[in-house]
C-alpha positions in Angstrom: -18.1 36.4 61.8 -16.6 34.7 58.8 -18.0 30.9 57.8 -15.4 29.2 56.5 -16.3 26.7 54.3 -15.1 22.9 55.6 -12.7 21.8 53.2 -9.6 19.1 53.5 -6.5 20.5 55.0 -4.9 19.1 51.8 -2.4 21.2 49.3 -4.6 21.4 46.2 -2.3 22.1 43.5 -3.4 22.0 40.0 -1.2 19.5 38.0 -0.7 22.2 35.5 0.1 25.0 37.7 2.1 22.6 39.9 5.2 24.9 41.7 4.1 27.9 40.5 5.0 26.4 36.7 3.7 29.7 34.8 6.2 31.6 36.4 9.4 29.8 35.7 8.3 29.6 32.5 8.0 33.7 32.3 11.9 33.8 33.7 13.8 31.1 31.3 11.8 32.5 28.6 13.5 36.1 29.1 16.5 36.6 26.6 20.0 35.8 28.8 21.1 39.6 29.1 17.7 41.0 30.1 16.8 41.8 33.5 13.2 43.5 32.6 11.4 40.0 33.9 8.4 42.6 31.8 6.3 38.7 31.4 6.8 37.9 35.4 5.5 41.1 35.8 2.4 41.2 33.1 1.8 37.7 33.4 0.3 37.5 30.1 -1.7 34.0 29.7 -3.7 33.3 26.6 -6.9 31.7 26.6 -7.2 29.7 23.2 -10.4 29.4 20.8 -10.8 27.1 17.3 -12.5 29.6 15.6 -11.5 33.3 17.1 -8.3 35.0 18.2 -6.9 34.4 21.8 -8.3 36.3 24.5 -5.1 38.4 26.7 -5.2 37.9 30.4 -2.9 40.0 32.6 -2.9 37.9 35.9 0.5 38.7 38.2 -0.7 36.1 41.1 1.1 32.8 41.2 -0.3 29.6 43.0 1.1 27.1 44.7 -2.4 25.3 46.2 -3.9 27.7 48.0 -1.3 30.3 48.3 -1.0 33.0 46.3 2.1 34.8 45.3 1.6 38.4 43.5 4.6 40.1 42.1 4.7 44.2 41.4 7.5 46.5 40.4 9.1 47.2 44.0 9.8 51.1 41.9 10.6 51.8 38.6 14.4 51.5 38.3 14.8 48.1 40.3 13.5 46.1 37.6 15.4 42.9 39.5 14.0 43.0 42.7 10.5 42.6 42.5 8.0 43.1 45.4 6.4 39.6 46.5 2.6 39.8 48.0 1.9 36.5 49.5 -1.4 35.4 50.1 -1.9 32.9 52.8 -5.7 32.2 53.8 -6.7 33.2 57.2 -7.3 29.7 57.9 -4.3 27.9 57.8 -3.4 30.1 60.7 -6.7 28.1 62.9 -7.5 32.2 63.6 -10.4 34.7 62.8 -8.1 37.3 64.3 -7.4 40.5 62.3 -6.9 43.2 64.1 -3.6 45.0 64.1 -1.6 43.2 66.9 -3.0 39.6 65.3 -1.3 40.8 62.2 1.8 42.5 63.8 2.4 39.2 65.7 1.4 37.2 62.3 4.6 38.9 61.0 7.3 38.9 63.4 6.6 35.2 63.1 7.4 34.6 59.4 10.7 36.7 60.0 13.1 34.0 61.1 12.1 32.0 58.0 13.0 34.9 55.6 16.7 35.3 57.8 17.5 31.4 57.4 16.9 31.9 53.4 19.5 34.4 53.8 21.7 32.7 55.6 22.0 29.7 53.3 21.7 32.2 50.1 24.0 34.9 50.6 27.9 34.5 49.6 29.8 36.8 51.0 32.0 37.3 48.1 29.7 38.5 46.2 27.1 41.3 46.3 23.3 41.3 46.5 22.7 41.6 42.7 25.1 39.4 41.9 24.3 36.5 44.4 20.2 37.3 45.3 18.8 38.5 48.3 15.5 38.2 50.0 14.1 41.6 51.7 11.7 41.6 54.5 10.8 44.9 57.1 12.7 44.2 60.3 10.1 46.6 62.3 11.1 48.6 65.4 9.0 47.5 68.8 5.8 49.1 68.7 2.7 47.7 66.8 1.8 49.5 64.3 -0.9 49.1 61.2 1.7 48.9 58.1 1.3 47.9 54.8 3.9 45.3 54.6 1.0 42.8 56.2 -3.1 43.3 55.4 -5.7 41.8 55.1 -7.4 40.8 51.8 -10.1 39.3 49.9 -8.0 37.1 47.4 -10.0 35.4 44.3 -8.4 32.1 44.3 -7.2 31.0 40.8 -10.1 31.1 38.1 -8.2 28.8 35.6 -6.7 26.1 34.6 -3.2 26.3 33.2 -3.2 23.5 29.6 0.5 24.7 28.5 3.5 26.9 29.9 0.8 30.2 29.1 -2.1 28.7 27.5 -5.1 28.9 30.0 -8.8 27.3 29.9 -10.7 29.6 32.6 -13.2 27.1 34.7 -16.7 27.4 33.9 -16.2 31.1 31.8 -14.9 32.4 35.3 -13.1 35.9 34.9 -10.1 37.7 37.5 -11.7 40.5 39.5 -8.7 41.5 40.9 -7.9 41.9 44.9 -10.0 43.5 47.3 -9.2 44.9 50.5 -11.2 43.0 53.4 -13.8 45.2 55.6 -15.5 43.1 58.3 -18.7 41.7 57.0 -17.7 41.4 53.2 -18.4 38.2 51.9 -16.2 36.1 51.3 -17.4 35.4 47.4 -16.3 37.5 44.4 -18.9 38.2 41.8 -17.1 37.1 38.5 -18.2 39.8 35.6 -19.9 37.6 33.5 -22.5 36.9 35.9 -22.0 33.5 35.6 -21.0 31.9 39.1 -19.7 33.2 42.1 -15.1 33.1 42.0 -14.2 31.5 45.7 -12.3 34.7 47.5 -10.6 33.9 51.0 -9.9 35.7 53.3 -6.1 36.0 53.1 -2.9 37.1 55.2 -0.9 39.0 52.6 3.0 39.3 53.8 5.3 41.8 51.5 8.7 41.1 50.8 11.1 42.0 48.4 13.7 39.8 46.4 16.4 40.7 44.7 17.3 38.5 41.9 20.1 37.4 40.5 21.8 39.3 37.7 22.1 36.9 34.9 21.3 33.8 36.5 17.8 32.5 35.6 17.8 29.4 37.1 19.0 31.0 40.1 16.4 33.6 40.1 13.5 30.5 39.3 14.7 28.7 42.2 14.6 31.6 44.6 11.6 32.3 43.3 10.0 28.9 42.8 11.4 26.9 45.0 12.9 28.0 48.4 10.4 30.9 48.7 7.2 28.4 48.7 9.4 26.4 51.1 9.8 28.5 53.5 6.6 29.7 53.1 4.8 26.3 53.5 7.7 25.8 56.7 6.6 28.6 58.1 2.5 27.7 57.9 2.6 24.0 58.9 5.2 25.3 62.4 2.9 28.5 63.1 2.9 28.9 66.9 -0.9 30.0 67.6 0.2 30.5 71.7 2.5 32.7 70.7 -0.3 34.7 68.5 -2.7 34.5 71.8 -0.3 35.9 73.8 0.5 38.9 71.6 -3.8 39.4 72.0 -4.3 39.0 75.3 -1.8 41.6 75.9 -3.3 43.7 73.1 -6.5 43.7 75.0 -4.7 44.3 78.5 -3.0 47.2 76.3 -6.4 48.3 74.9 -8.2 48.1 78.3 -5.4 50.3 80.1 -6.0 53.1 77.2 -9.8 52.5 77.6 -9.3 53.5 82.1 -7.0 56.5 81.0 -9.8 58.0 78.7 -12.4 57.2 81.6 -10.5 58.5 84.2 -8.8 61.5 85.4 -5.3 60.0 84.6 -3.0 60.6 81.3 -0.6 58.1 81.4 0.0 54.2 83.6 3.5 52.9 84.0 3.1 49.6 85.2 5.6 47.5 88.1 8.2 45.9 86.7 8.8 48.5 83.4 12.2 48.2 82.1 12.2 51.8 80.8 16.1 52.5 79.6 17.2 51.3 76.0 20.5 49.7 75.5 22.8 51.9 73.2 21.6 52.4 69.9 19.1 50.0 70.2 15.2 49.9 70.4 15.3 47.0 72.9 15.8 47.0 77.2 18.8 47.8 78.8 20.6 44.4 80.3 20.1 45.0 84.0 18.3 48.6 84.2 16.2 48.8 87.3 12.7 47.9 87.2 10.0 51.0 87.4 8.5 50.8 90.7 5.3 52.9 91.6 5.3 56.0 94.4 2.1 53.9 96.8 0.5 57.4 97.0 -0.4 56.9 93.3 0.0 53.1 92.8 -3.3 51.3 91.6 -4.3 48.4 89.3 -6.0 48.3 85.8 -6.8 45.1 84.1 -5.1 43.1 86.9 -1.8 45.3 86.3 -0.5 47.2 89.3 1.6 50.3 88.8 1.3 54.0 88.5 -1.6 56.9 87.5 -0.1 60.1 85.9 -3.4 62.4 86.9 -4.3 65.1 84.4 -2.9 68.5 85.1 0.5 70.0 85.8 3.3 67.1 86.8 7.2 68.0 87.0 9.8 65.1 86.8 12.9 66.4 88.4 16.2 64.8 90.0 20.1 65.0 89.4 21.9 64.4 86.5 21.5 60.9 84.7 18.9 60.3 87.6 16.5 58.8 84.7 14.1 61.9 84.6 14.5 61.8 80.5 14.5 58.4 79.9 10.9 58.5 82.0 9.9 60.7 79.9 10.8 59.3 76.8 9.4 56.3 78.1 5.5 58.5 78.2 6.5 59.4 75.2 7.0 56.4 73.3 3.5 55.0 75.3 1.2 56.8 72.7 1.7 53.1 70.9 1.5 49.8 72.1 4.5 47.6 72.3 5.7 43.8 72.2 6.0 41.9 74.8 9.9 41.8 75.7 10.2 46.0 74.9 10.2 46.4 78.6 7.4 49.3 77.7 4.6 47.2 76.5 3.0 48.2 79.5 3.8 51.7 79.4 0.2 53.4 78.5 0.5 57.0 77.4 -2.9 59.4 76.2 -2.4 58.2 72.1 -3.3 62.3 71.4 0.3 63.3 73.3 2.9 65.0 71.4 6.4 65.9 72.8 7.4 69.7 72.4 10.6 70.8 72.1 12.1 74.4 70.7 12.8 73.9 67.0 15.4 77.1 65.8 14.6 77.8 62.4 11.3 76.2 61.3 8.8 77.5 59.0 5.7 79.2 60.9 3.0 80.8 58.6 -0.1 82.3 60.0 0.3 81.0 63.9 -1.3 83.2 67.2 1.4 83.5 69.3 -0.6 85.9 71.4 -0.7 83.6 74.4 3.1 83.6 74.9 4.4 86.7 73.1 2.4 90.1 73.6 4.6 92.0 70.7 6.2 91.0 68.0 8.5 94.1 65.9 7.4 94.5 62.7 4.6 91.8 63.4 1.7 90.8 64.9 1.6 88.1 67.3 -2.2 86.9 66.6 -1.0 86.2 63.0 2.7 85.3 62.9 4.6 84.2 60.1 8.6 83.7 59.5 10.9 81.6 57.3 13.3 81.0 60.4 11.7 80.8 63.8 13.5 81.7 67.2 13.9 79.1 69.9 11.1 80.6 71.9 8.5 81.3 68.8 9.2 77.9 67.8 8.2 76.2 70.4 5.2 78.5 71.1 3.9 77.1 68.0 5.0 74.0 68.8 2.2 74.7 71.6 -0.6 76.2 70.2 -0.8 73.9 67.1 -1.1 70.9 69.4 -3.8 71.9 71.3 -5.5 73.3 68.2 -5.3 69.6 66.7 -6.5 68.3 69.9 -3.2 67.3 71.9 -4.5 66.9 75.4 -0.9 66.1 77.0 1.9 67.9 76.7 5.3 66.5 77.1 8.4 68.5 77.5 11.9 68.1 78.5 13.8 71.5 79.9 16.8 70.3 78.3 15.1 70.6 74.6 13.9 73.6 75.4 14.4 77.7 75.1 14.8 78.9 78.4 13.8 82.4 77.9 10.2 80.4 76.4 9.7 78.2 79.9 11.1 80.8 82.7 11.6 84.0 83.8 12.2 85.0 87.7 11.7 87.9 89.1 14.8 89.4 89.1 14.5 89.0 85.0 11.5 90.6 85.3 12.1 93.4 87.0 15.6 94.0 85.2 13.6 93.7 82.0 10.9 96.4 81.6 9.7 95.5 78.1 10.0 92.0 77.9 7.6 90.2 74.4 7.4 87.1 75.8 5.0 85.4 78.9 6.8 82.3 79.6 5.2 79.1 79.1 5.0 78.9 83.8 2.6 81.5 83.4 -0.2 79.7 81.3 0.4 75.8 82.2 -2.2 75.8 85.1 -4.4 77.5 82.7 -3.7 74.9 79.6 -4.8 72.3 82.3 -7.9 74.1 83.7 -9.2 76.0 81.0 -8.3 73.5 78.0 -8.1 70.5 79.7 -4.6 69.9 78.2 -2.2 68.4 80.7 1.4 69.1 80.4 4.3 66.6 81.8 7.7 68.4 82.4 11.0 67.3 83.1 12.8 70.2 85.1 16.2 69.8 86.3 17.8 73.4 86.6 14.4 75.8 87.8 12.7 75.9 90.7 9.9 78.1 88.8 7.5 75.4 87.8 7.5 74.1 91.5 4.4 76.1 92.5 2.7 76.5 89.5 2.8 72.2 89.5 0.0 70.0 91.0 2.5 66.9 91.8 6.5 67.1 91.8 8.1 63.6 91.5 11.8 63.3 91.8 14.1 60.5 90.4 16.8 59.4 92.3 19.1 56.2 91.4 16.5 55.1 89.1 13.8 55.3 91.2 10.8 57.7 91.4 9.3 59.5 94.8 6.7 62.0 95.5 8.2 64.9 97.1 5.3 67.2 96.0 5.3 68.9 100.1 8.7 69.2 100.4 9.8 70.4 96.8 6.7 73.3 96.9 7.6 74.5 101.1 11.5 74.7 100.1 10.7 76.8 97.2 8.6 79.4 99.1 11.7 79.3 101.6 15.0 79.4 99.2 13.2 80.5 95.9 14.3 84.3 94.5 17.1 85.1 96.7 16.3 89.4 95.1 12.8 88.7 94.8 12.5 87.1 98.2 14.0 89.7 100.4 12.4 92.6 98.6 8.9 90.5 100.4 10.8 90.6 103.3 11.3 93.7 103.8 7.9 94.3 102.4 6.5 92.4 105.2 7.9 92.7 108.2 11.0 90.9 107.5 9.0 87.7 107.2 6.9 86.2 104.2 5.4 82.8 106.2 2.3 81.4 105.1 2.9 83.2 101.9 2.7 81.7 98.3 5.8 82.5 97.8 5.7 81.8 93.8 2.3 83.8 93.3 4.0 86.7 95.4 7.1 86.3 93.5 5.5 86.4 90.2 3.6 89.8 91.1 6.8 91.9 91.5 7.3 91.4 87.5 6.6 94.9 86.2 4.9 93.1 83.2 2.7 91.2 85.5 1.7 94.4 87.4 -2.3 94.7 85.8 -2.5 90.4 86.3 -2.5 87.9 83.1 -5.3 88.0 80.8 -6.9 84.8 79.5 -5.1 83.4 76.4 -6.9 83.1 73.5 -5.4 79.6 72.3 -7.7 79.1 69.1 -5.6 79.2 65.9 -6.6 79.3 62.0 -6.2 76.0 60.0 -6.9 77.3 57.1 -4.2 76.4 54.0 -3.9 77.2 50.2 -4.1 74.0 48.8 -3.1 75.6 45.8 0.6 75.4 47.0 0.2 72.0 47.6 2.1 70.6 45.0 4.5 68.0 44.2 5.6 68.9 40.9 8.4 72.2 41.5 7.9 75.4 39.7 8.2 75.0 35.9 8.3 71.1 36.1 6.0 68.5 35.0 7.6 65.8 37.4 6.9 65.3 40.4 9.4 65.0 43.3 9.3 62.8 46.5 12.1 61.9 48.6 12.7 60.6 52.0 16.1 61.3 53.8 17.4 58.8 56.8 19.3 62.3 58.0 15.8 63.5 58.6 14.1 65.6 55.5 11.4 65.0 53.6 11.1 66.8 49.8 7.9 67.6 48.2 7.9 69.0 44.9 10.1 72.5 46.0 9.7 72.0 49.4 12.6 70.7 51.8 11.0 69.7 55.2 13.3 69.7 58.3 11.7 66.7 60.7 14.2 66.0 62.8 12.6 67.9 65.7 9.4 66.0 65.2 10.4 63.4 68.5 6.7 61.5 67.6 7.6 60.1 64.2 8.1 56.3 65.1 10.2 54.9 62.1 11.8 55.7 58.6 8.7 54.0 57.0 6.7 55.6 58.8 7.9 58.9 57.2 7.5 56.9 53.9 3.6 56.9 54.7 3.8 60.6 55.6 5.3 61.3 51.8 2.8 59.3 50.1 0.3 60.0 52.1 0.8 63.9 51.6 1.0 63.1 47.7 -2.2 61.3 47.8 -3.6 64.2 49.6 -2.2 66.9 47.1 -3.4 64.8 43.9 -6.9 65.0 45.8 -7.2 68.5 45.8 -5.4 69.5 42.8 -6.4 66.9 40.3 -6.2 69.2 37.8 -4.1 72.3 38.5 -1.4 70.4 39.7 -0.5 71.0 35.4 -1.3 74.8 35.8 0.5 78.2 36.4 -1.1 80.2 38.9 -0.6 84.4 38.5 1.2 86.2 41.2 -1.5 88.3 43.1 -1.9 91.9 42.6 -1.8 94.0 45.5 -5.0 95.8 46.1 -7.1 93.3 44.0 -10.2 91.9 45.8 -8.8 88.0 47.3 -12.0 86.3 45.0 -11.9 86.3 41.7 -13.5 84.1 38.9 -11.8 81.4 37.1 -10.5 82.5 33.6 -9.8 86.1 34.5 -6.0 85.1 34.8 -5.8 86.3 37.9 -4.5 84.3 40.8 -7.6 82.5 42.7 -6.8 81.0 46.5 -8.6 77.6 47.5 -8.6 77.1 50.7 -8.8 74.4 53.1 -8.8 73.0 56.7 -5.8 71.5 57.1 -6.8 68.9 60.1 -10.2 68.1 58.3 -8.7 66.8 55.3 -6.3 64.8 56.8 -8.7 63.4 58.7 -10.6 62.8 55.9 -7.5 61.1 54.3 -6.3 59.2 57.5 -10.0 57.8 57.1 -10.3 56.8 53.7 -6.8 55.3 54.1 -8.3 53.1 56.8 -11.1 51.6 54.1 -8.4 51.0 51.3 -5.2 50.4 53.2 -1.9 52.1 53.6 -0.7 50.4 50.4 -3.1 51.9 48.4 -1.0 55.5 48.9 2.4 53.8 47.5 3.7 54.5 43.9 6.6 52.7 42.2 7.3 56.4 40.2 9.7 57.3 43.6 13.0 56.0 43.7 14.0 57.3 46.9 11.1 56.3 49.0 11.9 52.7 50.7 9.1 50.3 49.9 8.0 49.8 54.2 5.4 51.9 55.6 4.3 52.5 59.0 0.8 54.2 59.6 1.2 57.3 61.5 -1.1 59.5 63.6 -2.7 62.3 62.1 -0.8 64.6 64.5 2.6 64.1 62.7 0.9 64.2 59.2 0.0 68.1 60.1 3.2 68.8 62.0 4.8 67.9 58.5 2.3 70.3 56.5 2.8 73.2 58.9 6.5 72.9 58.3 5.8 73.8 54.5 7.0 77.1 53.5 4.1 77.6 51.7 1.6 80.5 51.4 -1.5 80.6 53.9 -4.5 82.8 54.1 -3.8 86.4 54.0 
């Protein structure tokens, strides 16, 4: 736990430093056509001796009392609109709470303040650069960790300010810099000189962005200066802490329910009461949708919540059109993270390792085993299958076998995003077809569930195929859901096949009861004669991190470049994403791109710079550095993202950014490390041999 130490609930502002006085000297003291603001962002102060030069300090923070206000390059062309960091200590929030929904609820807070600087700023006759602008992350409903608020070890200021830049440090006290907090750090900085301990709180650091205005100093000091701290100190003194214990009690209700689904047999919990539609365009409820009610064969209470257990295994969602099937779905979908209270799905607890699989017509594959779901491949072989431009039906069979290779253990996929020829086949396909590649996806999802414990939620409106091969069959009607596992599996084995089902017939005596009729079915597929092997689901990982590069071909500049349309470019590569249904946000792509840089500058430190030789056919794969011939280094694709994802956690999500990237926005979301390697496998690059 952190001891604070007991100290007056006073503003403590140096005389000297008084409204953040150093700074407003840096901006009137620019030239009055120069938008560099190179001083604000150096914050060069000078530190004055009788008988020896100056000594430089380069010191960036700004106080105003206890509250700290950094200022960075937002990137390198926006010169004018400056990031803002500030540092408000933990305790002036009457919390010790840090955790991620503390912070997320922390931040949605100080948003209104930054909005009513904007209303009484902006002008609409005039644009952003012209007029000023303040900047802040309007963030989507769920609660994620993101860089825009952290957590930090702030050294309070070491100085005293004599002039506008002339500083006296206080008892030979030196700048150390930030650190990112870790429980059980200490709150104290050791100064370099050994001399006495600098005071570090533990602070609240909140990221904005302001854009200043051109050619307007005064303007640009009092946005700066003056109504920034205002709202600031405005939005401190009002801070709602029941708000903040709400937002963790539900985190801990949240927390609790994902605790149960791990202990139990169950992969998802909606609870009563879910408002599960979103209104048009919009991340927020639908006005008047129909609250989620539980079937009572499956209704039960966690944490003091009553609603409904998804059990592990097979479970089809089915009903008529715009019955709310999909949006149930999306709903599980969207339950792999927590929400706010008000999303209508805060409540709505999915397994966090789910991943929503769809067909995706023309991705890159590179090295996948298909051999589960496609027994021949022309020209290829279907243990080791690469292509530049998947099929619906190879996609998505990747789609499948990467997910359960990272660890997915629930599946989630809607038949309407699907290839058809990938999830069905009935008999009268099968026996039309003699040589038919492919064993659809009905075939092996009772053996996902049993044999890889990897349950699989489906949303089936047009097929009765998956009806037997299901352990539960809920149907939405108006809204609402039912069980009608009984009555959905015996009106299969009666209706089901009308070809298939006669030949039985006739097979039998004219009568098939007491018959499973979808096992009998299945058997009359001429490809399903011998009976289905086991699938071998493992797949290679493995990744020449060689090709993991930034810079393109020939180029000593590196590329990075986040689309809203949905692509992400790396160095030479153009990554199609739109298919990826997990990403969460825009900024959370942003953390994907710099996260992936970070990760390439790892592992190529060096020969990022260097040209590799193309490989020589017939030449041994290993070969000694220096011989000029083309040496592979390969890696394990999960393990080092892991190993990223990890030491991002210690350092924080801001310590991936880089101002060098123009078109990267500033926000980042944290994402899984599932859509991190979903990004990497949709590289075109080259993989083991």
């Amino acid at each position: 736990m952190i001891i604070w130490k007991e100290e007056k609930k006073t503003k403590q502002r140096s005389e000297g430093d008084k409204n953040l006085k150093r700074l407003k000297y840096y901006i009137l003291n620019m030239k009055p056509t120069s938008e560099t603001y190179e001083d604000m962002y150096e914050g060069k102060m000078y530190e004055s001796f009788m008988d020896k030069d100056p000594i430089v300090h380069n010191h960036a923070v700004y106080w105003d009392g206890e509250i700290g206000y950094e200022i960075t390059k937002s990137n390198r062309l926006e010169l004018s609109k400056p990031t803002v960091t500030i540092h408000i200590p933990i305790k002036q929030f009457r919390t010790e709470e840090t955790d991620v929904a503390a912070l997320d609820s922390i931040f949605r807070a100080f948003i209104p303040y930054i909005r009513e600087l904007n209303e009484l700023n902006d002008n609409r006759k005039r644009t952003a650069k012209e007029n000023g602008h303040y900047y802040i992350y309007e963030p989507n409903n769920k609660v994620l960790v993101r860089n825009v608020i952290s957590v930090n070890l702030v050294p309070q200021k070491y100085y005293r300010l004599l002039g506008k830049n002339t500083i006296e440090p206080i008892d030979g006290l030196r700048d150390n810099g930030l650190t990112t907090y870790s429980p059980g750090k200490n709150c104290m900085i050791q100064p370099i000189d050994g001399q006495r301990e600098i005071p570090a709180w533990l602070c609240i650091s909140i990221m904005i962005q302001v854009q200043l205005p051109e050619g307007k100093h005064k303007k640009a000091v009092q946005m700066l200066t003056q109504d920034l701290p205002g709202a600031v100190n405005r939005f401190v003194e009002e801070f709602d802490g029941e708000k903040l214990k709400e937002a963790l009690a539900l985190f801990e209700k949240q927390e609790a329910i994902r605790a149960w689904l791990r202990e139990t047999g169950h992969c998802a919990f909606v609870a009563n009461g879910s408002i599960l539609p979103r209104a048009k365009g919009s991340d927020n409820p639908l006005p008047g949708a129909v609250p989620f009610t539980s079937v009572p064969e499956d209704e039960t209470e966690v944490a003091g919540v009553r609603g409904m257990a998804f059990r592990k295994g097979v479970t089809v969602i089915t009903g008529g059109g715009y019955s709310g099937k999909s949006t149930l779905l999306d709903a599980l979908s969207a339950g792999i993270y927590n929400h706010v209270a008000g999303d209508g799905r805060e409540l709505v607890i999915t397994d966090d390792s789910a991943m929503k699989i769809s067909a995706e017509d023309g991705r890159s594959i590179r090295h996948v085993n298909l051999s589960p779901f496609i027994k021949w491949i022309p020209g290829g072989d279907p243990k080791d299958f690469s292509t530049e431009h998947a099929s619906g039906s190879t996609s998505q069979a990747a789609n499948i076998i990467e997910a359960v290779g990272w660890g997915s253990r629930l599946l989630m996929i809607d038949e309407d995003k699907s290839a058809t020829n990938f999830m069905i086949q009935d008999c009268v396909m099968k026996t039309l077809i003699e040589k038919e590649p492919i064993t659809p996806f009905v075939e092996r999802v009772q053996e996902l569930a049993v044999r890889k414990g990897v349950s699989t939620i489906l949303v089936i409106g047009g097929s009765s195929e998956y009806l037997q091969a299901t352990d539960r069959i809920y149907m939405m009607k108006d809204y609402r859901i039912c069980q009608v596992t009984d009555e959905a599996k015996q009106l299969q084995a009666e209706y089901a096949g009308g070809y298939g089902r006669k030949k039985l017939q006739s097979e039998n005596g004219g009568s098939d009861k007491g018959k499973n009729w979808w096992e009998a079915v299945r058997a009359q597929g001429k490809n399903a004669e011998e009976g289905l092997e086991p699938a071998d689901f493992t797949n290679r990982d493995d990744v020449d991190a060689n090709h993991l590069n930034t810079r393109p071909e020939g180029s000593a500049t590196e590329v990075l470049k986040v689309s809203d349309l949905g692509f992400l470019i790396l160095g030479e590569e153009r990554i199609d994403i739109r298919m990826l249904h997990d990403i969460a946000s825009i900024p959370q792509l942003n953390a994907i791109a710099f996260l992936l840089r970070r990760l390439m500058g790892q592992l190529n430190p060096l020969e990022r710079f260097q040209k590799f030789a193309v490989p020589k056919e017939g030449l041994p794969e290993n070969r000694e550095q220096g011989t000029g011939v083309y040496v592979p280094k390969w890696i394990c694709r999960e393990k080092e993202v892991e190993r990223l994802l990890e030491e991002t956690s210690r350092e924080g999500l801001e310590a991936a950014y880089s101002p060098f990237f123009t078109e990267c926005s500033r926000w980042m979301d944290m994402p899984r490390k599932y859509e991190i390697l979903a990004v990497l496998s949709r590289m075109r690059m080259k993989m083991a041999p």
